[in-house]
KOLVODREN-665386 format. One record per residue (C-alpha): z, y, x. Coordinates in nm, 2 decimals. Layout:
Z,Y,X
...
END
This chain:
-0.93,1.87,-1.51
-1.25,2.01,-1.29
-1.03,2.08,-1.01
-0.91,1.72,-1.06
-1.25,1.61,-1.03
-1.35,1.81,-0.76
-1.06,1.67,-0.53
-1.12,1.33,-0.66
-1.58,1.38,-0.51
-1.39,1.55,-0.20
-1.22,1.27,-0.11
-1.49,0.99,-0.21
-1.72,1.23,0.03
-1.48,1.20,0.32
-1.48,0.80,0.29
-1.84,0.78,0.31
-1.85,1.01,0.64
-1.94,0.77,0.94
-1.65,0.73,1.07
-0.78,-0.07,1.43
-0.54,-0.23,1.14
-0.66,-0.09,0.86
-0.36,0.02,0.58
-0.46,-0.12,0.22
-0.10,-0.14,0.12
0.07,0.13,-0.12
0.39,0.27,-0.24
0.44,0.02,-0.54
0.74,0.10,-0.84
0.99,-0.17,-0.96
0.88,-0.11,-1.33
0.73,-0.45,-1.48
0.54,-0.35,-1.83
0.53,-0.70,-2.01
0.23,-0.70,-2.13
0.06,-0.63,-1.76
-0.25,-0.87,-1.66
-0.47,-0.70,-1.44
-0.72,-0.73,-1.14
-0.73,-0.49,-0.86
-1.01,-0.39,-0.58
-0.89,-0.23,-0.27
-1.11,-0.08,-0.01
-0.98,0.11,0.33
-1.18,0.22,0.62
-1.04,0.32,0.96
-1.24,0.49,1.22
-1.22,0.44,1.59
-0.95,0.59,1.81
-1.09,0.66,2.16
-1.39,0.46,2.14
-1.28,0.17,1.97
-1.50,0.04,1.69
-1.46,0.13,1.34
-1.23,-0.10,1.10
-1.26,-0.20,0.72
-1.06,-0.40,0.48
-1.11,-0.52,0.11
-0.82,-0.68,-0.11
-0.86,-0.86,-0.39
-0.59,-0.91,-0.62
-0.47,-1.03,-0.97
-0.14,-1.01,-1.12
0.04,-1.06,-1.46
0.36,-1.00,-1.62
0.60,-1.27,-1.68
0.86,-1.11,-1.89
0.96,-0.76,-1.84
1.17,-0.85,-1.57
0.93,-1.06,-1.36
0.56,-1.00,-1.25
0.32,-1.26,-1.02
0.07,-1.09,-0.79
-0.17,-1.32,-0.59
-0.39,-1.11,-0.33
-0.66,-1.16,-0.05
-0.76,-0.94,0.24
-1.08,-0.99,0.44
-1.20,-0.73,0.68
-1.44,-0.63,0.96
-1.32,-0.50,1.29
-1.67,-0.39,1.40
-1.76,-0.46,1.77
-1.81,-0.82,1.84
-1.60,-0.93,1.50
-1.74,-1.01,1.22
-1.67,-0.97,0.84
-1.37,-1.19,0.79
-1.09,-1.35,0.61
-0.75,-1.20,0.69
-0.51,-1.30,0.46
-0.39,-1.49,0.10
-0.07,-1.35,-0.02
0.15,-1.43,-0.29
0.40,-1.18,-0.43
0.72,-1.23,-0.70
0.85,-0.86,-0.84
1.18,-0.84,-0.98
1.25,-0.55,-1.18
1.65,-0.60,-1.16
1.78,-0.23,-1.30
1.60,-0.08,-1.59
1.69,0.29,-1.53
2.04,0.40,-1.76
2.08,0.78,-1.79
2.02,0.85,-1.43
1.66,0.82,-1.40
1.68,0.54,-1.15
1.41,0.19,-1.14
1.48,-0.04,-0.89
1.34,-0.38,-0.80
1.31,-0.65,-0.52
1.00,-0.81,-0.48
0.94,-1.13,-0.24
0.63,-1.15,-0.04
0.47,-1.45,0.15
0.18,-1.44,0.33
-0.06,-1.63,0.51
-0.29,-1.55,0.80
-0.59,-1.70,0.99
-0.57,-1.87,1.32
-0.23,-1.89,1.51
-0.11,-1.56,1.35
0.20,-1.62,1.24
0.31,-1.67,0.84
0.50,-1.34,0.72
0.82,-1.38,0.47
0.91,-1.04,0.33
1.15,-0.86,0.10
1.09,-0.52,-0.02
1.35,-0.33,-0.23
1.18,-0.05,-0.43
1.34,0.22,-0.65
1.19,0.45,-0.82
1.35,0.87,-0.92
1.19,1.03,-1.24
1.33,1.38,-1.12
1.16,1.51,-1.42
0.88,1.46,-1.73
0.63,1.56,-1.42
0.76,1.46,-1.08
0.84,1.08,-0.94
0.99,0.95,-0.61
0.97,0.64,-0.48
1.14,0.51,-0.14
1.08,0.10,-0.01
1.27,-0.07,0.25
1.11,-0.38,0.41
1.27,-0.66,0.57
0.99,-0.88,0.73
1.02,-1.22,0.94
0.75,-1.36,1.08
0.74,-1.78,1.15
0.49,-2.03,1.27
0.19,-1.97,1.46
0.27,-1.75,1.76
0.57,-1.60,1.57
0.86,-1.42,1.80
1.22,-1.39,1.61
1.38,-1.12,1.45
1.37,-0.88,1.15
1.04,-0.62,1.13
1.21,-0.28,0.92
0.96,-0.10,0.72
0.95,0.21,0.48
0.79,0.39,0.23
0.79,0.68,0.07
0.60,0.88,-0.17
0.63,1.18,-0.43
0.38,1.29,-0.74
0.32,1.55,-0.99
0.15,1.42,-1.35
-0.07,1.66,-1.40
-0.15,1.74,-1.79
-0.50,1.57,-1.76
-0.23,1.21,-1.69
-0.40,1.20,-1.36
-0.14,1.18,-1.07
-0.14,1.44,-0.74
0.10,1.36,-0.46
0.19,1.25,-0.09
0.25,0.91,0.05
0.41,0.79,0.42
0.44,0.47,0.56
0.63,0.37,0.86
0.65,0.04,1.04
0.96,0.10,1.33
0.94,-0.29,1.47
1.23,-0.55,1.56
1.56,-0.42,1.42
1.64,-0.51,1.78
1.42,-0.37,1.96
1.35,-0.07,1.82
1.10,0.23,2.07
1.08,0.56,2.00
0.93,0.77,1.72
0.61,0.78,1.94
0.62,0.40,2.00
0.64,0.34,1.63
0.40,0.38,1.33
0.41,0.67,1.11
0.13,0.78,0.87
0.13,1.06,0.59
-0.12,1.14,0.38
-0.26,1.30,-0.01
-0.33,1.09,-0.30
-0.47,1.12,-0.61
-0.44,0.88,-0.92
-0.52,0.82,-1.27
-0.77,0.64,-1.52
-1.10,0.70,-1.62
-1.30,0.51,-1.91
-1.06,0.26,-1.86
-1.04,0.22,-1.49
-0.76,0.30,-1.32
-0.80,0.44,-0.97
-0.64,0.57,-0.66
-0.78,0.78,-0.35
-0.64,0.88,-0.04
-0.62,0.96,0.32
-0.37,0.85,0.59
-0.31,1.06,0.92
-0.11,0.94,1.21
0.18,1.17,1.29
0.27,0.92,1.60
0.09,0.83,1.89
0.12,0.45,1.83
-0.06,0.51,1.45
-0.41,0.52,1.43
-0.57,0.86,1.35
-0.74,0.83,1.07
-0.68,0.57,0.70
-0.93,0.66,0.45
-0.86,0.45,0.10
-1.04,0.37,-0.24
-0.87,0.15,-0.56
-1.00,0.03,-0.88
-0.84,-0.14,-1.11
-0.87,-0.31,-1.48
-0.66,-0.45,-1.74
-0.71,-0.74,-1.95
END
């Protein structure tokens, strides 16, 4: 448990280092617990690559079971680009989970959920549909893989289909708390596809769990491409009702 805690003040001391899209989403499971009606805080900071200013986001969300197949989400994201930008409005999002295949004797959850999303100015709307699935290799150790379709319309929108992915893996530690490694990639138009370089790949740690009735998450993103930024440093809270 100490080293849990020490890792967990570790982190928290590297986000408040002085340090641009800023990455607030996560690695979400297809599992819908009926009974779920919860709010959610969501704080990332980005620092500058090569003299550009710093970055931070904050999302706000609220979601709530309908049944245990179907869960609502509703989310906002504003953020502050530093420079000449100011703290902002981003986004409103709306979000339907579908927890389609309750895992039989092979340890396999998977889900679609539908994403729509609106954003400020002549940005484009974003339509999405992510199909999630969730591995319990063991009492201890969880996989979870996300592919993203995502089309963009209105606004300044260009056809075709975005492709996305997600990965992570965790160990439950005996404490509950959760250790592991998430990566997110964004690889563009299905049609026009550049090279790994060209694309967006970040890996990083994260650590999870509740305290006094808070759930949290920390973590840290690293680019391992030269389109990604550098450096994703992220803090969640969270409370049920």
């Amino acid at each position: 448990m100490n080293r849990v805690f020490f890792v967990f003040a570790l982190l928290l001391s590297c986000i408040a280092l002085p340090v641009n899209a800023t990455n607030t989403s996560g690695v979400h499971g297809p599992v819908v617990d009926p009974t779920d009606s919860s709010f959610q805080y969501r704080f990332a900071f980005q620092p500058g690559d090569d003299g550009a200013p710093d970055a931070t986001a904050h999302r706000l969300h609220y979601q709530r079971a309908l049944n245990d197949q179907f869960r609502a989400r509703v989310l906002t994201q504003f953020r502050d680009r530093g420079g000449d930008s100011d703290f902002e409005y981003d986004y409103l999002r709306a979000e339907l989970l579908w927890y389609f295949r309750p895992k039989q004797n092979d340890n396999w959850d998977s889900g679609l959920r539908f994403d729509i999303r609106t954003r400020k100015g002549s940005r484009p709307e974003l339509f999405s549909i992510n199909w999630t699935n969730q591995w319990t290799l063991s009492p201890k150790w969880r996989l979870r893989g996300i592919v993203i379709g995502g089309w963009n319309f209105g606004g300044n929108a260009e056809g075709g289909t975005n492709l996305s992915t997600r990965a992570s893996l965790n160990y439950k530690l005996e404490s509950g708390h959760r250790v592991g490694v998430e990566m997110f990639n964004e690889y563009g138009l299905v049609s026009d596809m550049g090279s790994f370089s060209e694309q967006e790949h970040q890996l990083g740690p994260v650590l999870s769990g509740k305290m006094a009735g808070v759930s949290y998450q920390v973590g840290y993103l690293a680019g391992i491409s030269s389109a990604a930024s550098d450096h994703n440093f992220r803090l969640w809270f969270g409370k049920s009702f």
